[in-house]
Every structure is written in structure tokens, then in C-alpha cells.
C-alpha positions, 0 to 999 in steps of 0.5 A, spaced: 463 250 697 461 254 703 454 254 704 451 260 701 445 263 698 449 264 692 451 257 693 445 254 695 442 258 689 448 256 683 447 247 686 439 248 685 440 251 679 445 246 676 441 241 678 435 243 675 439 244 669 442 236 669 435 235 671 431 238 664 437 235 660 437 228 663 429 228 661 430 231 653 436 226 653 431 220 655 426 222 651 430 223 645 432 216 646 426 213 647 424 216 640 430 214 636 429 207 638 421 207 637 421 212 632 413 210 630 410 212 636 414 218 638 415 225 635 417 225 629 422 231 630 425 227 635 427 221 632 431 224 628 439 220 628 441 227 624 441 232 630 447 233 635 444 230 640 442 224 636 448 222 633 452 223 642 446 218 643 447 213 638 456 215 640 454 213 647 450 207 644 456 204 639 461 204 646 456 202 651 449 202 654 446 209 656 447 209 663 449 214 668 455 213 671 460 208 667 464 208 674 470 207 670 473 214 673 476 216 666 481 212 664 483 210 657 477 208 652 471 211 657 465 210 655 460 216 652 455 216 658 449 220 659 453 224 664 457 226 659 451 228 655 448 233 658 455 236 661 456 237 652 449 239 652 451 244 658 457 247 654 454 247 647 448 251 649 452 257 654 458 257 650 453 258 643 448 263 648 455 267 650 458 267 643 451 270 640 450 275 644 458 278 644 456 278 636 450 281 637 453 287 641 459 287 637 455 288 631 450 293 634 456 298 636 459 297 629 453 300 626 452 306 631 460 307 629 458 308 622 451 310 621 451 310 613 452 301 614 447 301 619 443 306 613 445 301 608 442 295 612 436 298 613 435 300 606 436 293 605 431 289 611 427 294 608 427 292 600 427 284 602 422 284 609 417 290 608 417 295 613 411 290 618 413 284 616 417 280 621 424 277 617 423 269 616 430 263 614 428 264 607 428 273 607 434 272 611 439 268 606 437 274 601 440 279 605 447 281 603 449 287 607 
């Protein structure tokens, strides 16, 4: 709470984040209810933060304070929204990055996987090309 740089730097910084996310969250709302004359991809009910909108929509109107301080049958409000997309988003980035580190000591601790896998990226993907979603499902190692 005290006024310091790192302060100061960490309240703009959340800002800017809720900022970005209440505009995506906006726009995603927007294409859902008018789906001809938007993105395709974006209105698009099937997605998370899709099916959040229409959670928000079946107990209240999308507003950004329900002023209702949290009590029993609280209603799903664009706040909560982009405080699940904040979680999803930082928790998925920490939790892919600890696996890809992990994984990358596993295989300098037992050089003949790392050997195997490699034979294998190499088998499926070819030495220049870039691994692709279909290569990846291939690849069992």
C-alpha cells in the first residue's frame, strides 16, 4: 500500500491487465450476441470464456459490480470474469513453464531418452520442419 515504484508499477500493470481483458471480454460479448456481423471465432459459445459469459448471462446482466458484496446466489459479473481469466491465463503460464523445465532436466539427466526423442521428432517432423498439432500426436516418446 505504500507509494513505491514497485508499487506504483504493479497497480498500473493490473490495471492495464483488467483494462485488455474487460475490452476482450466486451468484444467477446458483443460477437456472441450479434454472431453475423462479427469474428466468426469469437462468437463462438464453446470456449471458456464463452460459456463464463453466457454463466454470467443465465444469473444476471453482464455489468461490472453487482454491488451485492458476495453473499449467498451472487451474481457471475464481468469483474469475476476477468479476475478467472487473470488466474487461468498466470496459473497455465507458471504451470508450463515448470513442466517445460522439469522436462528439460529430466532429459539432460538421462541422455539416452533425450537421444530417443530426438530420433523420434526427427522421424516424424524432418530435420527443418517445424513440429505441427497433427506431428505432435504422432509423437509417443
Amino acid at each position: 500500500f505504500l507509494p513505491t515504484k514497485l508499487n506504483a508499477l504493479s497497480r498500473r500493470l493490473n490495471r492495464d491487465v483488467k483494462k485488455s481483458l474487460a475490452a476482450l471480454i466486451q468484444k467477446k460479448y458483443a460477437a456472441i450476441k450479434q454472431p453475423g456481423r462479427n469474428d466468426p471465432e469469437l462468437s463462438q459459445e464453446d470456449d471458456l470464456l464463452g460459456r463464463m459469459i453466457a454463466a454470467s448471462e443465465r444469473s444476471a446482466t453482464l455489468s461490472p459490480d453487482s454491488g451485492n458484496g458476495g453473499a449467498a446466489g451472487a451474481r457471475f459479473t464481468a469483474d469475476d470474469i476477468v479476475e478467472e481469466c487473470k488466474a487461468f491465463f498466470f496459473a497455465g503460464k507458471q504451470t508450463t513453464s515448470n513442466m517445460l523445465t522439469w522436462t528439460t532436466v529430466l532429459l539432460a539427466m538421462h541422455p539416452d531418452w533425450q537421444e530417443a526423442a530426438r530420433a523420434e521428432v526427427l522421424q516424424h517432423c524432418g530435420s527443418r520442419a517445424v513440429p505441427t498439432k497433427d506431428s505432435i500426436h504422432k509423437l509417443k516418446t
